[in-house]
N, C-alpha and C positions, 0 to 999 in steps of 0.2 A: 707108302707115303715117304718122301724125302726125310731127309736127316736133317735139313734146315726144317721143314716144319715142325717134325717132333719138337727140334728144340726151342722154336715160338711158340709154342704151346704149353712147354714146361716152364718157360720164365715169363708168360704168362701169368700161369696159377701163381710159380710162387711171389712175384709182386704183388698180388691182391691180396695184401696181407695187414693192411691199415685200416682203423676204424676212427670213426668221429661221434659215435654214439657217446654220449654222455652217460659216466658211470651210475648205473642206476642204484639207491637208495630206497628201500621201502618205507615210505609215510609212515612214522607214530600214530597209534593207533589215537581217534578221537573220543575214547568212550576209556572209562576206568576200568579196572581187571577185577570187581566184585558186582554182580547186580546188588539189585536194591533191596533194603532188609527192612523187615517192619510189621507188625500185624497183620496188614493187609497181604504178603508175600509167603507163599511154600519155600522153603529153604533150599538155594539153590548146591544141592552137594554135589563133590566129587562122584564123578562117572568110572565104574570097571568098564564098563564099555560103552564109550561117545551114541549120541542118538543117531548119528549118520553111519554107525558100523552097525546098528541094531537093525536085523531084517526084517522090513514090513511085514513078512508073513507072523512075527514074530509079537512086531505090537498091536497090529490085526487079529483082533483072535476068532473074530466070526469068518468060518466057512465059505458063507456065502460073499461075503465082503473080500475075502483071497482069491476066491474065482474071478470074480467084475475085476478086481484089480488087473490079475494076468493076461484077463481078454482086453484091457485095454492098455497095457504095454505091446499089446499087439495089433493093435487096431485102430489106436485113434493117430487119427491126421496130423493133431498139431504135434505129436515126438515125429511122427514120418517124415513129417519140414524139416525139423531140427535135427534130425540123424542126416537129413540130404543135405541141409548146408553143413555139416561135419566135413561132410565127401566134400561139398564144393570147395570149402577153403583149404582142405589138404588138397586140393589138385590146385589152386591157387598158387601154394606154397611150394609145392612141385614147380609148376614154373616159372616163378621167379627166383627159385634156388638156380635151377639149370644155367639164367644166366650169371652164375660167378665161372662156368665151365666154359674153352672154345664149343662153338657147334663145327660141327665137322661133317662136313656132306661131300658125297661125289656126282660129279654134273660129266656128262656128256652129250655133244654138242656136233652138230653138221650143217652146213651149205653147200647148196651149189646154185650156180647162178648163170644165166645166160644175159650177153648183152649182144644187142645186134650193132649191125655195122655202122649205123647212122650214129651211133652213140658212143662208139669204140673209136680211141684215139689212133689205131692200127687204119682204120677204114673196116676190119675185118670181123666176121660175127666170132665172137668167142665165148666159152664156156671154163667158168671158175669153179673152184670149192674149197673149203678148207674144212678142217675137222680136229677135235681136240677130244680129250678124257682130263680130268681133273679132279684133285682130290684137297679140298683148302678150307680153310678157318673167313667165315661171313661177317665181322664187321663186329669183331669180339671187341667190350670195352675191357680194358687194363683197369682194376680196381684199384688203383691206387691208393682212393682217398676213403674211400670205403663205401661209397655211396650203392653200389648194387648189394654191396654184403648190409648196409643197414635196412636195404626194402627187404631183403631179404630175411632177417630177424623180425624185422616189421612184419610181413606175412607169416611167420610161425609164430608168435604172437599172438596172430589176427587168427589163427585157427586153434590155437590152448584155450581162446578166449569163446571161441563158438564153441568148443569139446565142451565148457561146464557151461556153458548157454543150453546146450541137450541138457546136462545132469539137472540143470535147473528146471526144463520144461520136465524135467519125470519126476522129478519130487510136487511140483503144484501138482501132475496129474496124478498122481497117486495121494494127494489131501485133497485133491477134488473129488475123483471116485469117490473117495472115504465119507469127505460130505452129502454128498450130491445119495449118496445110499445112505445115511444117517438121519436127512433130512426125510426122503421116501421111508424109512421105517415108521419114525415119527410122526409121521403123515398119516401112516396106514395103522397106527396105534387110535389118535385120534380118530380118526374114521371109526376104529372099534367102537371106540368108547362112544362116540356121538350116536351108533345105533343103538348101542345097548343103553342109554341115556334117554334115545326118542320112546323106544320100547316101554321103560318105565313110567314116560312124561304119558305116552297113551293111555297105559292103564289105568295110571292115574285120573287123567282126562275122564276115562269113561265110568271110575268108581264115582267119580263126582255128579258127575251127569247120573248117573244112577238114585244117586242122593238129593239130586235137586229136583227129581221128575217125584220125588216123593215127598217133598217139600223141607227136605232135612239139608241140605248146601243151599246158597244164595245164587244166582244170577252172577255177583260178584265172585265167587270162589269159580263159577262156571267160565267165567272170559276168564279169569288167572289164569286157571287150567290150560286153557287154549292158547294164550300166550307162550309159557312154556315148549307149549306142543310145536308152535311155530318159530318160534326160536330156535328149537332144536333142529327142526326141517334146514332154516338156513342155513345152517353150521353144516349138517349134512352134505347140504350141495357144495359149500364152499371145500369141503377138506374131499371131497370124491373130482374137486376139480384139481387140488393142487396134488393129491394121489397120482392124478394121470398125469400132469405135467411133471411133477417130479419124475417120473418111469419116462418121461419125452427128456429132462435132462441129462437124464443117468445115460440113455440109449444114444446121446450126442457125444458125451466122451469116452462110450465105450468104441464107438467107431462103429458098431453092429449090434444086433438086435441082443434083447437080455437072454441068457444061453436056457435051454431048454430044460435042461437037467441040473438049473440052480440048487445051490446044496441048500439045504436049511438053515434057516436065518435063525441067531440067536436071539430072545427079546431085547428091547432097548434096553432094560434096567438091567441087563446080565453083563456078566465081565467081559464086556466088550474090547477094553485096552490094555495094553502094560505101560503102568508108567515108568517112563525115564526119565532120569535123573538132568537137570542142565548142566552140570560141567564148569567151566570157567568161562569168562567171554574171551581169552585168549582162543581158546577151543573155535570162535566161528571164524576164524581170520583161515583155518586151514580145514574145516568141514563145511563151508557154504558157500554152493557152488556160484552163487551170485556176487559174491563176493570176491573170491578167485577168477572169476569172471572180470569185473572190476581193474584187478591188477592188473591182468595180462591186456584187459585194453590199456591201461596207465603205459606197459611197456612196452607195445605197440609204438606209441607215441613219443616214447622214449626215442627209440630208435629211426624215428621218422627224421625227431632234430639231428641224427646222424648223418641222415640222405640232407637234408636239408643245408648242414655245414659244407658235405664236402660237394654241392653243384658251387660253391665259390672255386672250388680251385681248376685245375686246365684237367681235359677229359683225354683220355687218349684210345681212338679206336685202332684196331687188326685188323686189315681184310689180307691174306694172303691165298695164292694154291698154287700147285704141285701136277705136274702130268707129263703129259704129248700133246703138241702138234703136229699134223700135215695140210699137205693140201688134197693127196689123196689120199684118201678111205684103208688103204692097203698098206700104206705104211708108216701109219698112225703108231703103231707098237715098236716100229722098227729102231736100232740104235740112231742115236745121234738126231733123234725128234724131240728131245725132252726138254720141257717147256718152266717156268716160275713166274710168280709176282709176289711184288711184297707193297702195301700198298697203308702206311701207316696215317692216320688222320690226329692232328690236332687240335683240339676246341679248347680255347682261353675265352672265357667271359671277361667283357671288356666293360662294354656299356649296355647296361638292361634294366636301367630307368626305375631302380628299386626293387623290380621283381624277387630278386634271390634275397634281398635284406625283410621284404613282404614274408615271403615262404621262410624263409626262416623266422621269424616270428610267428607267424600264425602254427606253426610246429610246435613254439616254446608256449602260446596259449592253449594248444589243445592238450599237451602236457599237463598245464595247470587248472584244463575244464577236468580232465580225467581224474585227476588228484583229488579234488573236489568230489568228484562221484564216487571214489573210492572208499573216502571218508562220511562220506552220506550212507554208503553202502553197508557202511560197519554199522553207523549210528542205527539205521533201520531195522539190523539181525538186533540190535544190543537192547533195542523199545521194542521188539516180538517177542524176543525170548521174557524180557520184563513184564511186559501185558500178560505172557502165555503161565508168567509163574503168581502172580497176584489173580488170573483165572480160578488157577489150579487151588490155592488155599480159599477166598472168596465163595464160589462154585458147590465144594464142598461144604463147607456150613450153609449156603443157601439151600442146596439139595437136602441137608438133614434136618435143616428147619421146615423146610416142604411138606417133607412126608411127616413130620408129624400133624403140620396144618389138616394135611390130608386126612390123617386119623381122626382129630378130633373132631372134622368135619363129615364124616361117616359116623360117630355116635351122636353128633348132633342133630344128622339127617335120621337117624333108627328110635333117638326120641322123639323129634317130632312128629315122624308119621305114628308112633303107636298112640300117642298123646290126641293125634289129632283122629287117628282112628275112635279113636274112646272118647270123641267129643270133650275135650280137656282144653286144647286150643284149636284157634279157626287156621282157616286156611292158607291161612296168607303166611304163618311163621311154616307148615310145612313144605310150599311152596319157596319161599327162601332157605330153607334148606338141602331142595334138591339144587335149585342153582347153586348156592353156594360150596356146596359137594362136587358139581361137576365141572364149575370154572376151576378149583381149587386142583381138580385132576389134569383138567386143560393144562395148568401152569406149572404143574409136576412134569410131564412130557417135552412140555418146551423147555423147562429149564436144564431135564435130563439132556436134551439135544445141542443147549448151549454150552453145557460142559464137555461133552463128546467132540464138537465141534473145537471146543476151546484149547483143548489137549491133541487135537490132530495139527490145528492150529503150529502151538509149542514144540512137538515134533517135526513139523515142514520147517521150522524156523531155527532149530537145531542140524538143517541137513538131512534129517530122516525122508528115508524113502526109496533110497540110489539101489539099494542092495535087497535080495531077495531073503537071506540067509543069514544069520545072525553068525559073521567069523569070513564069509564072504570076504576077498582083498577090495578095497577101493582102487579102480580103474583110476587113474591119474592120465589130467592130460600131457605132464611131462612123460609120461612112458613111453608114448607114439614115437615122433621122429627125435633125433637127436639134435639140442639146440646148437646151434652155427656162433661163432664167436670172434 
């Protein structure tokens, strides 16, 4: 390559050295720096270690629920999208970095030609050729004003901003799994309990029947009885159908079939979680990734009104190259062939009917839609982690009030029937006592499952999820490429 091209290449770069991006400022947070305090709320303290540093295997503590997790950071579609637009926007970002660089190609080039006599100002048939090698810079813009370098921020931006769009999709999928198998435990708890419930309603059933073929029950305690008995059948088929549809959920986000050699499940009532602490709401501005997500489109946008300022000012394109001509083939390399062009292009906007005053504007709105979302972005981590911490205190007293319902609904079902055994009372108080025994359990199970859910809930909303291993580094999407400035 010639010494004149190096050196248009070199005062190239260093002219593209100007920006129009508008200095960015991060938005005042819209939400105050204490959640909300009150009887109805668990006390939001100070975290040794944030919920998003805390490894799901960590506050996962069933077995089986660490397995389903792993097979579906491996298997389900919707992270596979999101891991693939990662790749899409860094190759994005690839190539509209390239262009702050010349492209630099080399072409080489031959003719030859015959023209007959009828068409040759000689009279005579002749035969032409020429031939070239070249080595030049293709229609390079001079960034002057900074407009390829702000698309350029603009695309690294636009890919920080997909990086925790992934982090995001792995944390819902990892409180989904968490669900979606909390919900199937729960399922298949109920289900227990509904047979072991019809079990008693039969026997029941047929002590009475027994009793009334002897003339000692009525007609009357005989339909109760059977009621019961039917009752139970429905519940049966309804929780053997949401058993299998739950195990049709679960096998959707796991991406494949539930693994063969499942570990054992611990029951629902076992210490199924570790709770974590909330932290401050300073804390979600820098562990949730939907929120960092938020910014980085905010400065995206930022830097669009960059490209957007400087299409006002005059554009200035490069085409130059470097080589040999001949006309023949042979002494195309020889001395005194050597051939240039320098071929500079200038574009001043003159008249374009509002266009560039349009685009710039609709820059400085999308600016202030994203700002907008950012701050909605916070508001909605700052009402989860709130919801997720008035669960948490709430939850617990309902659960302890439960089970004792429960209990004293087991000694009042163990009096009636001995009572009602020993002809003391009719049938109808022990009959209301078995429902009232077994709905009473029904509503123990769900509400065990609303709290479970409530506190996977409060951990997806703190950022938990990203990390496998409690001490694990957080992957940052500034750490990939280095930002452009």
């Amino acid at each position: 390559m010639s010494k004149s091209l190096i050196s248009i290449a070199v005062t190239a770069v260093i002219l593209s050295g100007c920006s129009l991006i508008p200095d960015y400022k991060t938005p005042q947070s819209p939400v105050v720096n204490q959640y909300p305090q009150g009887p109805a709320y668990a006390p939001a303290q100070a975290a040794n270690v944030a919920a998003a540093e805390q490894g799901w295997r960590q506050f996962f503590r069933d077995p089986a629920l660490q397995q389903l997790i792993q097979v579906a950071l491996t298997n389900n579609r919707d992270l596979k999208v999101a891991a693939l637009n990662v790749e899409a926007f860094q190759a994005q970002y690839r190539i509209q970095r390239a262009d702050l660089f010349p492209a630099i190609g080399g072409t080489v080039t031959g003719t030859r030609q015959r023209t007959p006599a009828d068409l040759s100002i000689s009279q005579q048939t002749t035969t032409s050729g020429s031939y070239s090698a070249q080595v030049g810079i293709s229609s390079y813009e001079l960034d002057l004003f900074g407009r390829v370098r702000s698309l350029t921020e603009q695309a690294l931006q636009s890919y920080f901003s997909t990086e925790e769009a992934r982090r995001s999709t792995q944390i819902s999928l990892v409180a989904s799994v968490a669900t979606a198998y909390m919900t199937w435990e729960a399922d298949r708890e109920l289900l227990k309990l509904t047979q072991d419930t019809l079990k008693t309603y039969e026997e029941s059933l047929r002590l009475t029947s027994r009793s009334s073929e002897v003339g000692v029950s009525s007609a009357l305690d005989l339909a109760q009885a059977r009621t019961s008995v039917e009752s139970a059948r429905a519940a049966l088929a309804r929780y053997q159908r949401q058993v299998a549809q739950d195990e049709n959920s679960l096998v959707l986000l796991l991406g494949t079939g539930l693994p063969a050699n499942l570990a054992p499940n611990q029951p629902l009532d076992g210490d199924m979680l570790t709770e974590v602490p909330a932290g401050l709401p300073s804390d979600l501005l820098t562990r949730r990734p939907d929120i960092l997500q938020a910014e980085y489109t905010l400065k995206a946008s930022n830097a669009n009104i960059g490209a957007a300022r400087a299409a006002f000012f005059p554009s200035i394109t490069l085409t130059a190259g470097a080589g040999s001509s001949s006309a023949e083939l042979g002494n195309l390399f020889k001395g005194g062939q050597g051939s240039w062009s320098f071929t500079p292009t200038i574009n001043v906007p003159i008249f374009y009917f509002g266009q560039l005053e349009a685009n710039l504007d609709y820059a400085k709105l999308q600016k202030d839609i994203n700002v907008a979302n950012y701050e909605k972005a916070i508001q909605t981590a700052f009402q989860e982690v709130s919801d997720g911490l008035t669960a948490r205190k709430t939850y617990n007293d309902q659960l302890q009030a439960q089970r004792d319902f429960v209990q004293a609904n087991q000694d009042y079902y163990r009096l009636a029937e001995r009572r009602y055994r020993i002809g003391v009372d009719s049938n109808l108080t022990f009959l209301d006592a078995q429902r009232s025994l077994f709905s009473a359990q029904q509503t123990l199970i769900t509400d065990r499952l609303s709290q479970l859910s409530a506190e996977i809930t409060l951990y997806k909303a703190l950022g938990g999820g990203w990390v496998e291993q409690t001490g694990q580094p957080i992957q940052a999407a500034d750490a990939q490429p280095t930002k452009t400035r």
